[in-house]
PDB file of N, CA, C and O in Angstrom:
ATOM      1  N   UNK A   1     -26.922  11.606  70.319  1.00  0.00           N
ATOM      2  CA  UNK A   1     -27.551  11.548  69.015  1.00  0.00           C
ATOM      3  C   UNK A   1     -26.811  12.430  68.001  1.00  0.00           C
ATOM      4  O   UNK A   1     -26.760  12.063  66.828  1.00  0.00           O
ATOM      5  N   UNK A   2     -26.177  13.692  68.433  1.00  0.00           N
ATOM      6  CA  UNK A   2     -25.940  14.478  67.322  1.00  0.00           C
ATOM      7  C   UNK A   2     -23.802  13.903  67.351  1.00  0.00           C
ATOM      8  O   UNK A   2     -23.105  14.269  66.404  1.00  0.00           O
ATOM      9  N   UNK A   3     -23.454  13.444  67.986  1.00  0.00           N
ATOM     10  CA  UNK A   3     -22.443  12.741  67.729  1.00  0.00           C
ATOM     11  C   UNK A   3     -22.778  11.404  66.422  1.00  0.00           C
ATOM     12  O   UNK A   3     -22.373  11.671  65.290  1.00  0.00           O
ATOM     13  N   UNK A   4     -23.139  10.718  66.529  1.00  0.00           N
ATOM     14  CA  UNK A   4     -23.773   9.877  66.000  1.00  0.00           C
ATOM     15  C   UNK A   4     -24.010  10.436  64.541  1.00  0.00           C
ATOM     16  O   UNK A   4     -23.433  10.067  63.519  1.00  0.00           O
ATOM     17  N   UNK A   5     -24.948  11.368  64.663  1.00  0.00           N
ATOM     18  CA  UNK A   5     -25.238  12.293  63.201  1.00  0.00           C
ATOM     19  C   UNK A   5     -24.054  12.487  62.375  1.00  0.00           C
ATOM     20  O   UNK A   5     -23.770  12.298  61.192  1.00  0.00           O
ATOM     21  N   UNK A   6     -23.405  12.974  63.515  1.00  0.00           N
ATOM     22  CA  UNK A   6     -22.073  13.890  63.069  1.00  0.00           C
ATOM     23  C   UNK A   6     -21.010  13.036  62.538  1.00  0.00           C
ATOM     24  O   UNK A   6     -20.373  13.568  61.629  1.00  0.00           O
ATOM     25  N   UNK A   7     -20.604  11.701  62.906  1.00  0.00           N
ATOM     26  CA  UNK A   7     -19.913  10.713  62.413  1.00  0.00           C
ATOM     27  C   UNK A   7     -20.491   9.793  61.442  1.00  0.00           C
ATOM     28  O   UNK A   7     -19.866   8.779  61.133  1.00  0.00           O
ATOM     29  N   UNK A   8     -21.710  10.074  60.898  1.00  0.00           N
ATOM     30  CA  UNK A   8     -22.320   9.605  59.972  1.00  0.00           C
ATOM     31  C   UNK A   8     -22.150  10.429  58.590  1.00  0.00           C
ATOM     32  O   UNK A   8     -21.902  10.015  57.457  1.00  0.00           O
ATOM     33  N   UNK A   9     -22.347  11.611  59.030  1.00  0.00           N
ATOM     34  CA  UNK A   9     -21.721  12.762  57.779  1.00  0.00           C
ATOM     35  C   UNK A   9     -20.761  12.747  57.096  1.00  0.00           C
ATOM     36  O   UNK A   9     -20.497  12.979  55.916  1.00  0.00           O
ATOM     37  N   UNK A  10     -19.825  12.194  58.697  1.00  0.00           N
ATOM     38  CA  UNK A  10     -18.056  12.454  57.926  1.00  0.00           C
ATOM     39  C   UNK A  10     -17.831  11.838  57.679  1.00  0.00           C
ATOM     40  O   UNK A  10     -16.735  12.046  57.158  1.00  0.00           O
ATOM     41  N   UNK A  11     -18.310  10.018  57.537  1.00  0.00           N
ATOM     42  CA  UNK A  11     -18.281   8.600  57.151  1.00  0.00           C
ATOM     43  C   UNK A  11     -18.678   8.794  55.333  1.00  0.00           C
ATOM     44  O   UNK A  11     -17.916   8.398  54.451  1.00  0.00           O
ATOM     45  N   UNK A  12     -19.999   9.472  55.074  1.00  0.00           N
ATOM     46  CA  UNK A  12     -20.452   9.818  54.017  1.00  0.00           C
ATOM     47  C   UNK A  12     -19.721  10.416  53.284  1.00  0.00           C
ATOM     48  O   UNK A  12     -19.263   9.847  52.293  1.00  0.00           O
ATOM     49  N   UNK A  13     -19.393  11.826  53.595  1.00  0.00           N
ATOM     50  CA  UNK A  13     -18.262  12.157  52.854  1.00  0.00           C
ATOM     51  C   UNK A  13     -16.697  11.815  52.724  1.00  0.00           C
ATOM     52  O   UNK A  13     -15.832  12.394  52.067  1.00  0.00           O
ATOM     53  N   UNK A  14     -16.638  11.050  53.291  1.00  0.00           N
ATOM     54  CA  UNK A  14     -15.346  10.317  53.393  1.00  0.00           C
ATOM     55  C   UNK A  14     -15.087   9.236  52.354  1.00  0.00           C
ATOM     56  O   UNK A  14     -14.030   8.916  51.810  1.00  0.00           O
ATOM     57  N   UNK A  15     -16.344   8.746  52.213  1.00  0.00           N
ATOM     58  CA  UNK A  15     -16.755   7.621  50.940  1.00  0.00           C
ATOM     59  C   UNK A  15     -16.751   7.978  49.700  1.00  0.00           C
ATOM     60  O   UNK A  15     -16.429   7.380  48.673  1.00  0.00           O
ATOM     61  N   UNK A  16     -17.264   9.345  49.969  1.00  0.00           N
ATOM     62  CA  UNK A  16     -17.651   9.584  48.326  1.00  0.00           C
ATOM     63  C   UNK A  16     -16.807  10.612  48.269  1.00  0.00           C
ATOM     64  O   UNK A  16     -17.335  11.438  47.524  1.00  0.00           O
ATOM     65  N   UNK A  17     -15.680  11.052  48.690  1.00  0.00           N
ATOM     66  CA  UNK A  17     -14.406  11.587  48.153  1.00  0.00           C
ATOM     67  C   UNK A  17     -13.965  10.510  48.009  1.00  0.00           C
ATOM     68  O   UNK A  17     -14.276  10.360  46.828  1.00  0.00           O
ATOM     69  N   UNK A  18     -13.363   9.411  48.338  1.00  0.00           N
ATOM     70  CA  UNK A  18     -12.706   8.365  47.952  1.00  0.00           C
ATOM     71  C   UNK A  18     -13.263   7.827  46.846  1.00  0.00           C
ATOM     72  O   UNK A  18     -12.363   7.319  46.177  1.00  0.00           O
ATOM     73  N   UNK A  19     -14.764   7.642  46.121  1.00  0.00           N
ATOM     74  CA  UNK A  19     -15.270   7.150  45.599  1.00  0.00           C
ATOM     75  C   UNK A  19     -15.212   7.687  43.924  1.00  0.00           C
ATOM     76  O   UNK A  19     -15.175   7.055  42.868  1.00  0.00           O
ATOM     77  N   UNK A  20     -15.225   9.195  44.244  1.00  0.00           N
ATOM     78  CA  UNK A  20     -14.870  10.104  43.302  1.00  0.00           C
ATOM     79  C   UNK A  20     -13.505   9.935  42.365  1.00  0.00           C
ATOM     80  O   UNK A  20     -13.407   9.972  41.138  1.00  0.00           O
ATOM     81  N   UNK A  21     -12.577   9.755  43.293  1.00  0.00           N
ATOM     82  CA  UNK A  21     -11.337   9.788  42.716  1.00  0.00           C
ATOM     83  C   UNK A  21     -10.961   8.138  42.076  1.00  0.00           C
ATOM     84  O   UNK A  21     -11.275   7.061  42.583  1.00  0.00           O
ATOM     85  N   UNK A  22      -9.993   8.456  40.479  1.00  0.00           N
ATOM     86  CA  UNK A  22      -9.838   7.379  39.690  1.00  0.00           C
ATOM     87  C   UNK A  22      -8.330   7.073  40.787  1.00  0.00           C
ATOM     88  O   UNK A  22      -7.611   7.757  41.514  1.00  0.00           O
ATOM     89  N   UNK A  23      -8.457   5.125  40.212  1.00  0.00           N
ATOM     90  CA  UNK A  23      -7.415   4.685  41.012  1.00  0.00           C
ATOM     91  C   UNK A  23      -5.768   5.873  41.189  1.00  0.00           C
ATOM     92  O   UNK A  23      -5.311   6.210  42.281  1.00  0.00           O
ATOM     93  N   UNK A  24      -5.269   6.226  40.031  1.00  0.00           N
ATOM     94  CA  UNK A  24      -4.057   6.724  39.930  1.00  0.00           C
ATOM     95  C   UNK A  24      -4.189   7.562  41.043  1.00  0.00           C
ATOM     96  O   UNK A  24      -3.249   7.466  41.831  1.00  0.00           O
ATOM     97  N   UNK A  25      -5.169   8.443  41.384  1.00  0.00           N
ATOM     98  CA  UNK A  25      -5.306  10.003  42.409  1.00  0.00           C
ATOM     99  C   UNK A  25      -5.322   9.043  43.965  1.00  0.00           C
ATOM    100  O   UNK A  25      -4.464   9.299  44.810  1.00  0.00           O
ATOM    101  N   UNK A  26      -6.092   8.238  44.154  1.00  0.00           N
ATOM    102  CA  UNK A  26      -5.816   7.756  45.166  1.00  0.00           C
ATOM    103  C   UNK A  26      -4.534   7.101  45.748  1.00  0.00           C
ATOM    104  O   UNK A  26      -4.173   7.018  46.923  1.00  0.00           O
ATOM    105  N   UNK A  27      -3.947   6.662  44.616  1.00  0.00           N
ATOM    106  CA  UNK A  27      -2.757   5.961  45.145  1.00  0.00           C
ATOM    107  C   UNK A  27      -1.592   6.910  45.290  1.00  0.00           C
ATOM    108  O   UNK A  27      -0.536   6.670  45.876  1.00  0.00           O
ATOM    109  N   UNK A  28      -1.997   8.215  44.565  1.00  0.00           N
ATOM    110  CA  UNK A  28      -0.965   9.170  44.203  1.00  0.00           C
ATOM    111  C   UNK A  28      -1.121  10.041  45.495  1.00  0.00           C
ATOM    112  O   UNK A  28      -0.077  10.513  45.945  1.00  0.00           O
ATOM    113  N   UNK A  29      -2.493  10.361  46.261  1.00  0.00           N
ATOM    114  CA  UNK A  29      -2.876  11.310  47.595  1.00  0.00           C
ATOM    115  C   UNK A  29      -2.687  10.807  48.475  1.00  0.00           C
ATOM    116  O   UNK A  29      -2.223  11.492  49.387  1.00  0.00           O
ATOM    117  N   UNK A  30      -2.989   8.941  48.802  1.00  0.00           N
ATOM    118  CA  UNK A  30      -3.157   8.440  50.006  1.00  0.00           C
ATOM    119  C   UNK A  30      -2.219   7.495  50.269  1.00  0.00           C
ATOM    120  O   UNK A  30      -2.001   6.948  51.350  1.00  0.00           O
ATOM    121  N   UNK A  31      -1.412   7.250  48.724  1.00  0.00           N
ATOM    122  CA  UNK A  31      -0.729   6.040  49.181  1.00  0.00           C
ATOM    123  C   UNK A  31      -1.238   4.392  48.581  1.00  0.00           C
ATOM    124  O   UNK A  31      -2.405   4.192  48.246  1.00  0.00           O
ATOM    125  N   UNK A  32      -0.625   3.766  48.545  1.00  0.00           N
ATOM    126  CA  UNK A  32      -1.244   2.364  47.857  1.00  0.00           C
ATOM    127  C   UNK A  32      -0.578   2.052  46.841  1.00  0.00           C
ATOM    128  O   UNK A  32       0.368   2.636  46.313  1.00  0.00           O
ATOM    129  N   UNK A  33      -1.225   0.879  46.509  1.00  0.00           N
ATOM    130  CA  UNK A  33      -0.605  -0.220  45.585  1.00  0.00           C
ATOM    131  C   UNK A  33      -1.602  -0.230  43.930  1.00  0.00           C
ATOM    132  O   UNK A  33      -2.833  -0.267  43.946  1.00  0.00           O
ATOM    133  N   UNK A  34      -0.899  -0.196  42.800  1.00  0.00           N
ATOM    134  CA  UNK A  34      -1.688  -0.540  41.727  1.00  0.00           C
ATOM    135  C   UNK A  34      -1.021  -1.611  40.985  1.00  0.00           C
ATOM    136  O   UNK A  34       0.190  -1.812  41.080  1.00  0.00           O
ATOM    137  N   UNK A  35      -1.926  -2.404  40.133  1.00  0.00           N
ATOM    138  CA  UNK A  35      -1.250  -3.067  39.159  1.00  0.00           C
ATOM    139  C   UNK A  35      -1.949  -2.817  37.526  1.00  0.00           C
ATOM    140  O   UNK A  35      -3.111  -2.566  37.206  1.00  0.00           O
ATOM    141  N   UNK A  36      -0.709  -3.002  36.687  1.00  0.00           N
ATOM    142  CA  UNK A  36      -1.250  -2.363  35.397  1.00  0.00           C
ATOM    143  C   UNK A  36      -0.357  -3.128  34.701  1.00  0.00           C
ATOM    144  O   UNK A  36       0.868  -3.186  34.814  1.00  0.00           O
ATOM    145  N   UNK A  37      -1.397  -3.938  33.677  1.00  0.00           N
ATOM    146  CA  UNK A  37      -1.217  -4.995  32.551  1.00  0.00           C
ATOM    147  C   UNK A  37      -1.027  -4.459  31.442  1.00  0.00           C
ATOM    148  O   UNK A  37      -2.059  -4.091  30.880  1.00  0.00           O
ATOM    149  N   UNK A  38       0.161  -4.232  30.783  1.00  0.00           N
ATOM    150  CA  UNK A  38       0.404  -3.800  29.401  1.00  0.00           C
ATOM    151  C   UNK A  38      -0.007  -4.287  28.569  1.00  0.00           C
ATOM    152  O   UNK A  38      -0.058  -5.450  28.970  1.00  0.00           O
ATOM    153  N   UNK A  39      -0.463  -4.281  27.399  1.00  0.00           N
ATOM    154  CA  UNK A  39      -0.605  -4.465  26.480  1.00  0.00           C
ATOM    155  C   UNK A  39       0.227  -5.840  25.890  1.00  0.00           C
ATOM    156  O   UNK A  39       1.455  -5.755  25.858  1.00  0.00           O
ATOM    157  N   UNK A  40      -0.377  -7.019  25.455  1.00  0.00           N
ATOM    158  CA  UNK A  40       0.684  -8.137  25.233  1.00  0.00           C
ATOM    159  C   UNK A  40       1.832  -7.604  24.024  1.00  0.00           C
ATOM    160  O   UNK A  40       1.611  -6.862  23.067  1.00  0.00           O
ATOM    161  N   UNK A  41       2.609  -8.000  24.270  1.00  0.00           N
ATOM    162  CA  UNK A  41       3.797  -7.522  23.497  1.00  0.00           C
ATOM    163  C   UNK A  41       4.115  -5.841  23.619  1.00  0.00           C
ATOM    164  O   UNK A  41       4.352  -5.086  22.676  1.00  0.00           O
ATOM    165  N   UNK A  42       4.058  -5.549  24.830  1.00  0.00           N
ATOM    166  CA  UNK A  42       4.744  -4.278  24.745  1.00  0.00           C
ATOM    167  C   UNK A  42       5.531  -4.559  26.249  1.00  0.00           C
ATOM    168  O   UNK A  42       5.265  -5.406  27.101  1.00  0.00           O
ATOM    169  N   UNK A  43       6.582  -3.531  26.233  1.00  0.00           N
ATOM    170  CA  UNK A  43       7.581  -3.920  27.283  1.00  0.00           C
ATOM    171  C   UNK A  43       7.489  -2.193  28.336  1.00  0.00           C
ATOM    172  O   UNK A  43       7.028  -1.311  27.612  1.00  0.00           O
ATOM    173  N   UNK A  44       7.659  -1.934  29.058  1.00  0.00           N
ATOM    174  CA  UNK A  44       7.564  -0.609  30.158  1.00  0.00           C
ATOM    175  C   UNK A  44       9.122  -0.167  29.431  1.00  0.00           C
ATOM    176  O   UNK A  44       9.956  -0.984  29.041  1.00  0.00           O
ATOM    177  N   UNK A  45       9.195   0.668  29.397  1.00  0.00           N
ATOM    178  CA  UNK A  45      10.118   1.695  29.234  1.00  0.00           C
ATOM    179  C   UNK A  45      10.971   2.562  30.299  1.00  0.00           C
ATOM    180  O   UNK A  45      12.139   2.735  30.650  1.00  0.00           O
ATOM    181  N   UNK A  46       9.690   2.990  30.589  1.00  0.00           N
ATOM    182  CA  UNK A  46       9.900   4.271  31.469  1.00  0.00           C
ATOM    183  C   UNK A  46       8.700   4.873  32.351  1.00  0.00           C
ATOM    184  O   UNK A  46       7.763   4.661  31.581  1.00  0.00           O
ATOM    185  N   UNK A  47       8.120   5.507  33.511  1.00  0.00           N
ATOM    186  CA  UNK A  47       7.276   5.712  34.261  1.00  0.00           C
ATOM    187  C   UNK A  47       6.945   6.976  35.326  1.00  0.00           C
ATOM    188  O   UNK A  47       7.295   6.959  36.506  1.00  0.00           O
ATOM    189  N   UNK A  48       6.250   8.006  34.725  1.00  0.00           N
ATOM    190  CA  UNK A  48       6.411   9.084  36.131  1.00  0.00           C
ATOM    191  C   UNK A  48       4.892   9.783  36.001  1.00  0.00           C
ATOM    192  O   UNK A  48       4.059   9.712  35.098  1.00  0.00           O
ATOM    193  N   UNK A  49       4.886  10.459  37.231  1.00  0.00           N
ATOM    194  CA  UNK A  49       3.851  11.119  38.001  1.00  0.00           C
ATOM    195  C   UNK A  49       3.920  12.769  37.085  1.00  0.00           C
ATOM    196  O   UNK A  49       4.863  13.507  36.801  1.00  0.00           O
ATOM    197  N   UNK A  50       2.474  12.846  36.843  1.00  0.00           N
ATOM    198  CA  UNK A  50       2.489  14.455  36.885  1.00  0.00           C
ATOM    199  C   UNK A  50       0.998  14.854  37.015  1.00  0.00           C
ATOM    200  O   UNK A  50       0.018  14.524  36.347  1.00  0.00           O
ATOM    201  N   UNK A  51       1.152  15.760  38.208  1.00  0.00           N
ATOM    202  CA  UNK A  51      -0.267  15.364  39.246  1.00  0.00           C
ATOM    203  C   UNK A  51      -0.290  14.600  39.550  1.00  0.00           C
ATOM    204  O   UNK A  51       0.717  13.967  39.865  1.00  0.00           O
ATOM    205  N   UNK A  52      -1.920  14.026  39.681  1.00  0.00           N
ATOM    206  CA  UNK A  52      -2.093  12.932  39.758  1.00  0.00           C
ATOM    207  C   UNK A  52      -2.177  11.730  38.266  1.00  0.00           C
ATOM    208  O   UNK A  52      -2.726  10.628  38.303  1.00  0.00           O
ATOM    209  N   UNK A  53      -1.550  12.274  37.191  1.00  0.00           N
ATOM    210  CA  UNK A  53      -1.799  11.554  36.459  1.00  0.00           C
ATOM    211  C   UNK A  53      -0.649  10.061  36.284  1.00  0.00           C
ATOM    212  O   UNK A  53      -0.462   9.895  37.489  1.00  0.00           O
ATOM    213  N   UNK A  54      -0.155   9.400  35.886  1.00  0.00           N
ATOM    214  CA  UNK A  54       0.595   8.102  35.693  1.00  0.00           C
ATOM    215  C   UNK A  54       0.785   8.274  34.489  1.00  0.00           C
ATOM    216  O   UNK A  54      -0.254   8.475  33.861  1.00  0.00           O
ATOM    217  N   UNK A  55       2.162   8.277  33.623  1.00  0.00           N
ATOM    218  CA  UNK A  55       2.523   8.357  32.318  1.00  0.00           C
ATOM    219  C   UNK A  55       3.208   7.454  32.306  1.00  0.00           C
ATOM    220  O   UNK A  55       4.074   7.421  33.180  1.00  0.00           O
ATOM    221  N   UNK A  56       3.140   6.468  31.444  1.00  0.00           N
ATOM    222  CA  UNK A  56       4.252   5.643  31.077  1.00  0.00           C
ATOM    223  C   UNK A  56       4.419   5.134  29.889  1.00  0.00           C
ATOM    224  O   UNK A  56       3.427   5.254  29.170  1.00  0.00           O
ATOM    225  N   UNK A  57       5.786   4.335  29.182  1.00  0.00           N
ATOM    226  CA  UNK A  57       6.198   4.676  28.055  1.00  0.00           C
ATOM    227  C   UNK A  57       6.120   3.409  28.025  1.00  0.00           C
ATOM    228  O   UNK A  57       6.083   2.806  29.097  1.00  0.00           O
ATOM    229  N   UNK A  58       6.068   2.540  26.519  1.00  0.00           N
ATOM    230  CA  UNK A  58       6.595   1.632  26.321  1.00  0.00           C
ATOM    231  C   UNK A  58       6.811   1.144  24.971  1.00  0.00           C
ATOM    232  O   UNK A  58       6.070   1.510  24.059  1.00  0.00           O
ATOM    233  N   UNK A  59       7.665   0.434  24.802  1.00  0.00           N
ATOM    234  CA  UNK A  59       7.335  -0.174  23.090  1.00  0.00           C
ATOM    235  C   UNK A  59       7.346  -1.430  22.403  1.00  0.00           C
ATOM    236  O   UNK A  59       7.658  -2.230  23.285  1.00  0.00           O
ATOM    237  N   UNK A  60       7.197  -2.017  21.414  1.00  0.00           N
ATOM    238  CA  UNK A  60       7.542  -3.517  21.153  1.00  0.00           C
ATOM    239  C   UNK A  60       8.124  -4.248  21.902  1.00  0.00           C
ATOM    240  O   UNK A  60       9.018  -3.511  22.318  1.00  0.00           O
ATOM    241  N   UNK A  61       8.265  -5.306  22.432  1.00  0.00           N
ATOM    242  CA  UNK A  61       8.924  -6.113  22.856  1.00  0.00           C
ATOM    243  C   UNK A  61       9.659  -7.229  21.556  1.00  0.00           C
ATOM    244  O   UNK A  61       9.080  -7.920  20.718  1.00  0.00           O
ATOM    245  N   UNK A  62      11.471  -7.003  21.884  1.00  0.00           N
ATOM    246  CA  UNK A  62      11.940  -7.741  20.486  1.00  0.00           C
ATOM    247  C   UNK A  62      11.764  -9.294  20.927  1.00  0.00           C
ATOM    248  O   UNK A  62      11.376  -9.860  21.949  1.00  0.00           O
ATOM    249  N   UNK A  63      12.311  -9.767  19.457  1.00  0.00           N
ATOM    250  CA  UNK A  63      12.433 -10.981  19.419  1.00  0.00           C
ATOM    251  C   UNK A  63      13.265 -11.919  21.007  1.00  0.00           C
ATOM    252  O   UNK A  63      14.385 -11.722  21.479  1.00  0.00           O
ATOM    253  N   UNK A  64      12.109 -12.985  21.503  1.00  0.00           N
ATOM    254  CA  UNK A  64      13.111 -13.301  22.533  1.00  0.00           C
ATOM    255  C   UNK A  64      13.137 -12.608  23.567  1.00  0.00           C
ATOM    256  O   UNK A  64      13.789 -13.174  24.444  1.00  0.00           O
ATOM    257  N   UNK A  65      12.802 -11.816  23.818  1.00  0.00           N
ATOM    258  CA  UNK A  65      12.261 -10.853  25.246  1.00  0.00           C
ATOM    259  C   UNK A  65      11.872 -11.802  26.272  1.00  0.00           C
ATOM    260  O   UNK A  65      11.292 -12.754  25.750  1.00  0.00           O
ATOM    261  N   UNK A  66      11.952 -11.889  27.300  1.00  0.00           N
ATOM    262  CA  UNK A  66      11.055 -12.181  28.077  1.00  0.00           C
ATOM    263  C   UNK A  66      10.342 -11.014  28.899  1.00  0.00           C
ATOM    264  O   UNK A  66      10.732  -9.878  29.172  1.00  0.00           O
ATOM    265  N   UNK A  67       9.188 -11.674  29.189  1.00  0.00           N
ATOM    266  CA  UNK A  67       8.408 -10.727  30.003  1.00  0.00           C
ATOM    267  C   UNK A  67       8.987 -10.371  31.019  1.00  0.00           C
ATOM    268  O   UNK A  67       9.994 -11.017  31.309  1.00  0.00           O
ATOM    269  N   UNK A  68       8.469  -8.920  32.173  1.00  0.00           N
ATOM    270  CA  UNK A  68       9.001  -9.124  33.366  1.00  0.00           C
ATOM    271  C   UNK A  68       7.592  -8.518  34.229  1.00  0.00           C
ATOM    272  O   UNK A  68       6.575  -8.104  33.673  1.00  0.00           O
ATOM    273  N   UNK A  69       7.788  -8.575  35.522  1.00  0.00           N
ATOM    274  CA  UNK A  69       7.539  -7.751  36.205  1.00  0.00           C
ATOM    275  C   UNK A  69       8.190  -6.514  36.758  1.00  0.00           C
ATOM    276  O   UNK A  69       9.328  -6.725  37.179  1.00  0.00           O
ATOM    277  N   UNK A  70       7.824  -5.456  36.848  1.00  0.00           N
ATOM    278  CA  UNK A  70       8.443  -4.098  36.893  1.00  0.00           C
ATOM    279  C   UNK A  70       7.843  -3.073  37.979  1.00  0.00           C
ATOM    280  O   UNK A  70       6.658  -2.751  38.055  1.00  0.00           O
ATOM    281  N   UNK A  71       8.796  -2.664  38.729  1.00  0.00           N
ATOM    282  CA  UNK A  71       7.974  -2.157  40.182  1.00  0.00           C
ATOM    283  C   UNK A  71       7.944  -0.333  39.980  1.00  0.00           C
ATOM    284  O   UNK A  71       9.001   0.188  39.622  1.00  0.00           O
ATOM    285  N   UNK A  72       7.210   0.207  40.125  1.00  0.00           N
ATOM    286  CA  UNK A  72       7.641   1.899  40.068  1.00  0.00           C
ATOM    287  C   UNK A  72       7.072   2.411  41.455  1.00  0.00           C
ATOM    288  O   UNK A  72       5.872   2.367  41.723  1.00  0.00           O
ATOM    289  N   UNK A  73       8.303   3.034  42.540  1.00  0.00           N
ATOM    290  CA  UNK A  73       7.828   2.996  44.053  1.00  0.00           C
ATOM    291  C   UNK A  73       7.865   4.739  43.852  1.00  0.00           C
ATOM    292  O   UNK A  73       8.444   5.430  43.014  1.00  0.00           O
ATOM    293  N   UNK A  74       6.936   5.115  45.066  1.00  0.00           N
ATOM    294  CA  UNK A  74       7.319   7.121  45.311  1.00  0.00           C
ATOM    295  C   UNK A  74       7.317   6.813  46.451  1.00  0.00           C
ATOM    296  O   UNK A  74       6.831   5.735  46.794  1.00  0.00           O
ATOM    297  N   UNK A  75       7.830   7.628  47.292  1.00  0.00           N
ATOM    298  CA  UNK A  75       7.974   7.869  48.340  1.00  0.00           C
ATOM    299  C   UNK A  75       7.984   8.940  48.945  1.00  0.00           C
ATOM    300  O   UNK A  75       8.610   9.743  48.253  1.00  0.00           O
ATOM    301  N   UNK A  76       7.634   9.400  49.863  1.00  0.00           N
ATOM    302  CA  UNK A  76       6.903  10.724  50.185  1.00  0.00           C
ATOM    303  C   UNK A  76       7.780  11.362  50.965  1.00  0.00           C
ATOM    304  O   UNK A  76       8.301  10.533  51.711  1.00  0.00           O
ATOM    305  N   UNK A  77       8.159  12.351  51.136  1.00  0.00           N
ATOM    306  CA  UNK A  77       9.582  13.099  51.625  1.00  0.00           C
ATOM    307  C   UNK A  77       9.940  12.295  53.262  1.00  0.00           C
ATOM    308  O   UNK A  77      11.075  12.198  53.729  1.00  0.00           O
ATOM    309  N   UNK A  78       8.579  11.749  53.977  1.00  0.00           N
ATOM    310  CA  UNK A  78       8.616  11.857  55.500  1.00  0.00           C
ATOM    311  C   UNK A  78       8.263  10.517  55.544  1.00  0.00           C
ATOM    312  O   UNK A  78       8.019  10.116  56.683  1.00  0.00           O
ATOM    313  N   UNK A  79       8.127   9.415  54.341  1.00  0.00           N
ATOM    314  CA  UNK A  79       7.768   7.919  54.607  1.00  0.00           C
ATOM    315  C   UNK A  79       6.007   7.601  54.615  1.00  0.00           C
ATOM    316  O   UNK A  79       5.344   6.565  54.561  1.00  0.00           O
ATOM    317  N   UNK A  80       5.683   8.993  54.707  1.00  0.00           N
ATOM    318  CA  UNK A  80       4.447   8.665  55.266  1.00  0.00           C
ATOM    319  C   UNK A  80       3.170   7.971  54.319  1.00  0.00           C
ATOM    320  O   UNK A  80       2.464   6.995  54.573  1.00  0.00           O
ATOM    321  N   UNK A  81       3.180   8.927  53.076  1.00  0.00           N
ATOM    322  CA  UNK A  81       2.795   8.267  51.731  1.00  0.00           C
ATOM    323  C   UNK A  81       3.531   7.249  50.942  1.00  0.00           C
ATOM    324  O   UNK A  81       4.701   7.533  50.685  1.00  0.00           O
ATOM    325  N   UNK A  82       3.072   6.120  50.509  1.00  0.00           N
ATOM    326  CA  UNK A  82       3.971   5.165  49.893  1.00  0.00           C
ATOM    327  C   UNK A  82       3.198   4.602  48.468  1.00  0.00           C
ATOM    328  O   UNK A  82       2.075   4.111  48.584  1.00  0.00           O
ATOM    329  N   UNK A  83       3.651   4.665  47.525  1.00  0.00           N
ATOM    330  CA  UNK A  83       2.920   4.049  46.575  1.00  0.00           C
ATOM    331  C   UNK A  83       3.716   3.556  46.130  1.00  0.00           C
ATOM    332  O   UNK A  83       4.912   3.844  46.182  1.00  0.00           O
ATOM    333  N   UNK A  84       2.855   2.141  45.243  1.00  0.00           N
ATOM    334  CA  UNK A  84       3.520   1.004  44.707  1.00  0.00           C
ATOM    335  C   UNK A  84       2.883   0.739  43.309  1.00  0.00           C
ATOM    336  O   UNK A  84       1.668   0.560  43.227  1.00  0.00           O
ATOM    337  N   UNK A  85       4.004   0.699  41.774  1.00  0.00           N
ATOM    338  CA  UNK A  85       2.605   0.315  41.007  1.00  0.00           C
ATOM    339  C   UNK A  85       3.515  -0.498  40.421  1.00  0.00           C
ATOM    340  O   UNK A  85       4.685  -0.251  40.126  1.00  0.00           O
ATOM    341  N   UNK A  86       2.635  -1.878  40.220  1.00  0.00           N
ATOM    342  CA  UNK A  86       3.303  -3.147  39.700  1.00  0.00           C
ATOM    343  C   UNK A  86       2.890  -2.702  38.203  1.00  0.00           C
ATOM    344  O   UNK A  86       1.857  -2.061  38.007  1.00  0.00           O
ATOM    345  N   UNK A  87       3.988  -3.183  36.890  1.00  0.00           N
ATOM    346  CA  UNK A  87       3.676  -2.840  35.516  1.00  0.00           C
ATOM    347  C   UNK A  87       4.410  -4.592  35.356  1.00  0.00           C
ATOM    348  O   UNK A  87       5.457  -5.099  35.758  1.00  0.00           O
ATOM    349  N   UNK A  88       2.982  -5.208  34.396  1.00  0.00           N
ATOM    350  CA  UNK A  88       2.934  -6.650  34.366  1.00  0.00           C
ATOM    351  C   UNK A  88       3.102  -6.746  32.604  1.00  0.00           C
ATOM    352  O   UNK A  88       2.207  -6.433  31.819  1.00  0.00           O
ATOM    353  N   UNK A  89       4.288  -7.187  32.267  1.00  0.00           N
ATOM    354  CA  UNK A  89       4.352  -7.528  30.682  1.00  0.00           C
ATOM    355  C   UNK A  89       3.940  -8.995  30.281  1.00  0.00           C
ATOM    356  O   UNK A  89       4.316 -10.037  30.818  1.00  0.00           O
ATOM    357  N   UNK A  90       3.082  -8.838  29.213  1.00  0.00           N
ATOM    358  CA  UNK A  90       3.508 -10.411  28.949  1.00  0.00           C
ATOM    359  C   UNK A  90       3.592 -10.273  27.460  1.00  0.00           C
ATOM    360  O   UNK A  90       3.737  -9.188  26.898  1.00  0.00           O
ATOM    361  N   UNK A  91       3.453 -11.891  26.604  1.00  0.00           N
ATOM    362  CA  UNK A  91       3.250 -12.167  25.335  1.00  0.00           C
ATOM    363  C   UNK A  91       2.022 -12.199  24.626  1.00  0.00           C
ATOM    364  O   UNK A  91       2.009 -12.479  23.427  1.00  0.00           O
TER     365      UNK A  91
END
């Protein structure tokens, strides 16, 4: 019974630390995949981590652009953490 208890606790709090944290912190602590839709007519620039926060740059898209898809990977000194964040342009 008190096994039972006891893996019910750490199930609980296991949830609601995960639950707590906005997508960027999770993908930035545990690893994972995001995707993030720019703004129509703006193009990615540029992209980096500080903390857990996600900064990224972008600006007009000129005449004739095409859209792209744009990958920004980290990788964690030992492989072990991996994050992936897809940056999706369009018109």
């Amino acid at each position: 019974m008190k096994t039972k208890f006891l893996l019910l606790i750490v199930a609980l709090f296991g949830a609601l630390s995960l639950s707590s944290c906005t997508e960027n912190q999770r993908a930035r602590k545990f690893g994972g995949d995001i995707t993030i839709r720019l703004k129509p007519g703006e193009k990615l620039m540029m992209a980096t981590w500080k903390d857990d926060n996600l900064f990224y740059l972008t600006e007009p898209m000129e005449e004739g652009y095409t859209p792209k898809v744009k990958n920004f990977y980290e990788d964690s000194s030992y492989g072990v953490l991996q994050t992936h964040v897809k940056f999706i342009e369009s018109k």
